[in-house]
C-alpha positions as CSV (number, residue, x, y, z in Angstrom):
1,X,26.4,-31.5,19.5
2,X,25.9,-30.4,15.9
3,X,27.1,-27.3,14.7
4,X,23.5,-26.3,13.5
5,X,22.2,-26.8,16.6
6,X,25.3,-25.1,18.8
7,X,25.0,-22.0,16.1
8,X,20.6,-22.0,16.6
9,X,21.4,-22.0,20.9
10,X,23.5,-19.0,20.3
11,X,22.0,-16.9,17.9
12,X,23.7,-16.5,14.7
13,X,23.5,-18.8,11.5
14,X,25.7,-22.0,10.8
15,X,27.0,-19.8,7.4
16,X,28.7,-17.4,10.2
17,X,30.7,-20.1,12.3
18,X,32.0,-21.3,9.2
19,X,33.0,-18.2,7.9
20,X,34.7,-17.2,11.2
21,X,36.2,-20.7,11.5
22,X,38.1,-19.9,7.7
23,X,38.9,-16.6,9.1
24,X,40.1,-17.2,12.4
25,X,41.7,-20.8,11.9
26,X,44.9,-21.0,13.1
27,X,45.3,-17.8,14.6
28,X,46.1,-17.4,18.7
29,X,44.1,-15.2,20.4
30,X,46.6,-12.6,20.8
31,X,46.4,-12.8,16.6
32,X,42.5,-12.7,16.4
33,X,42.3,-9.6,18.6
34,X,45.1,-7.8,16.8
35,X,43.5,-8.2,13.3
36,X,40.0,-7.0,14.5
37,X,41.6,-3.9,15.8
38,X,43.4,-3.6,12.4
39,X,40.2,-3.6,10.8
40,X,38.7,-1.3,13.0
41,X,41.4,1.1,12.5
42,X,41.6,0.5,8.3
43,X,37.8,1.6,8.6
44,X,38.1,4.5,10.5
45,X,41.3,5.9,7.9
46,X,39.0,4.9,5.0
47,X,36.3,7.1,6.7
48,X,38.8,9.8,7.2
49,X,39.8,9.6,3.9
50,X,36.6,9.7,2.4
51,X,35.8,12.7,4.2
52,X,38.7,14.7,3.7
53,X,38.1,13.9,-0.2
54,X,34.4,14.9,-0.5
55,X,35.0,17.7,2.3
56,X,33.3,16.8,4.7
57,X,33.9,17.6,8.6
58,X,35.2,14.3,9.5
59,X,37.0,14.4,12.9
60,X,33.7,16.5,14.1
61,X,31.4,13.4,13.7
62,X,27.6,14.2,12.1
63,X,27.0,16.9,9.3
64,X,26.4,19.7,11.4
65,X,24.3,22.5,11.7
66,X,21.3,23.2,8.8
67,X,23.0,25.7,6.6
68,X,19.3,26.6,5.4
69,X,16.4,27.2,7.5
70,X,13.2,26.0,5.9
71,X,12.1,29.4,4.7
72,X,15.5,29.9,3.0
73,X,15.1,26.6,2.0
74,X,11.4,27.1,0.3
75,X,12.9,30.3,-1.3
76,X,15.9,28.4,-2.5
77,X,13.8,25.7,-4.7
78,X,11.5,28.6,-5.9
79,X,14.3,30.3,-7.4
80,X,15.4,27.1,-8.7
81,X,12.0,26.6,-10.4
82,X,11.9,29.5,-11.9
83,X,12.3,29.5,-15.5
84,X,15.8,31.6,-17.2
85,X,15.3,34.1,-19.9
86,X,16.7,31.1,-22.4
87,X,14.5,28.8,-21.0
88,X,11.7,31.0,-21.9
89,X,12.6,31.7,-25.1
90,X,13.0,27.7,-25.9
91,X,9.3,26.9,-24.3
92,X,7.6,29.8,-26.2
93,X,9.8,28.5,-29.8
94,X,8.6,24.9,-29.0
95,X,5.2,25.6,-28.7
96,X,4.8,28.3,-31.3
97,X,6.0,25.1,-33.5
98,X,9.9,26.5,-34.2
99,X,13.2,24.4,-33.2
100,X,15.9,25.9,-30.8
101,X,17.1,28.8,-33.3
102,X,13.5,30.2,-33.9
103,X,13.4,28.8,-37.8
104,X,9.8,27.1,-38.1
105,X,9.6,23.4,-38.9
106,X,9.1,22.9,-42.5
């Protein structure tokens, strides 16, 4: 039986077989199962890692509780919208035709 056809009947592409047949040439089964639980485990420390770099909660599992309800939340980016004192002062020289340090363009 061609390898096309035994991949088709089985459900995954002829690319995959020959991939897994560079891989896993050679090895005993003893071998095979030993190195995919290596890789499992070098995921889940690269996980870890990650997590305990960017601070996340890690060993927990998901993100967690909302810190912000939405109210907080809609208050939050209002703030944030709001324009600063210096802001201000930049938009009103811009359009009043001056640069940055309020001399007028000449």
């Amino acid at each position: 039986m061609p390898v096309k056809e035994l991949c088709r009947r089985h459900g995954f592409s002829d690319a995959a077989f020959y991939g897994w047949r560079t891989k896993f040439t050679g090895m005993r089964v003893d071998e095979a199962k030993r190195l995919k639980s290596l890789e499992h485990e070098n995921v889940s420390l690269k996980r870890l890692l990650a997590d305990s770099m960017l601070g996340h909660r890690g060993a927990e599992g998901g993100p967690g509780p909302k810190t912000l309800t939405p109210q907080d939340r809609r208050a939050a980016v209002a703030a944030m919208r709001e324009r600063t004192p210096r802001q201000n002062a930049l938009v009103k020289a811009f359009e009043s035709g001056a640069d940055a340090w309020g001399s007028t363009a000449g």
